[in-house]
N, C-alpha and C positions, 0 to 999 in steps of 0.2 A: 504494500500500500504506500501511495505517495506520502513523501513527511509533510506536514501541514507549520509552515514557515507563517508566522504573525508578523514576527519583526520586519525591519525594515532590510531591504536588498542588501544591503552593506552589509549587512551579518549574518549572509550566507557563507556558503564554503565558499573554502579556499580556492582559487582559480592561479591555474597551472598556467603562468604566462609564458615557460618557455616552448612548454607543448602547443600554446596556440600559434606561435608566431614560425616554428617548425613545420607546422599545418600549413599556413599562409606563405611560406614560403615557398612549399612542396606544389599547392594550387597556382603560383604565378611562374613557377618553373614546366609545368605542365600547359599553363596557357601561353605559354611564349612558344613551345616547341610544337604544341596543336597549330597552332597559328601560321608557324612554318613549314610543316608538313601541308597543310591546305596551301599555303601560297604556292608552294614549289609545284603541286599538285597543279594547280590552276594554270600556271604558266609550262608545264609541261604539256598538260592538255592544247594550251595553247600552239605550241610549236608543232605538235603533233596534227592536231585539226585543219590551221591554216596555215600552214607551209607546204612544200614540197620535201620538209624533210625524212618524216615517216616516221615511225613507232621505234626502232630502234634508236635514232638519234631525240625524242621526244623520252625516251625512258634514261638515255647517259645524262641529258639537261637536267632530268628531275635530279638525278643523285647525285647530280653536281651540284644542283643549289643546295639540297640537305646538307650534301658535306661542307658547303660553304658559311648556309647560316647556321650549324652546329658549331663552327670554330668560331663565331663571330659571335652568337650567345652564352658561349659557354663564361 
């Protein structure tokens, strides 16, 4: 059963600041690399769709950018 807290917010538990900001740092490391993955994605697609260059030169772009903005976020 839930504990039935009267007092006031301050004088709840204790709150684990290093574990939230480990948290928060693990979600903005995850949204920068989502982020990246889709752009390279996008512009792979791109070179692939409207160019003459094809599927295999649209698939070495993609994993060049990866590897590019991996070294470059890291």
């Amino acid at each position: 059963m839930a504990e039935q807290n009267t007092g006031p917010v301050e004088t709840g538990a204790e709150m684990d600041y290093a574990e939230h900001e480990k948290t928060y740092n693990m979600f903005l490391m995850l949204a920068k690399f989502a982020t990246l993955g889709c752009i390279s994605i996008i512009i792979g697609m791109a070179v692939g769709f409207f160019t003459a260059a094809g599927i295999i030169t649209a698939t070495l772009v993609t994993i060049i950018l990866i590897a590019i903005g991996y070294y470059l976020l890291k």
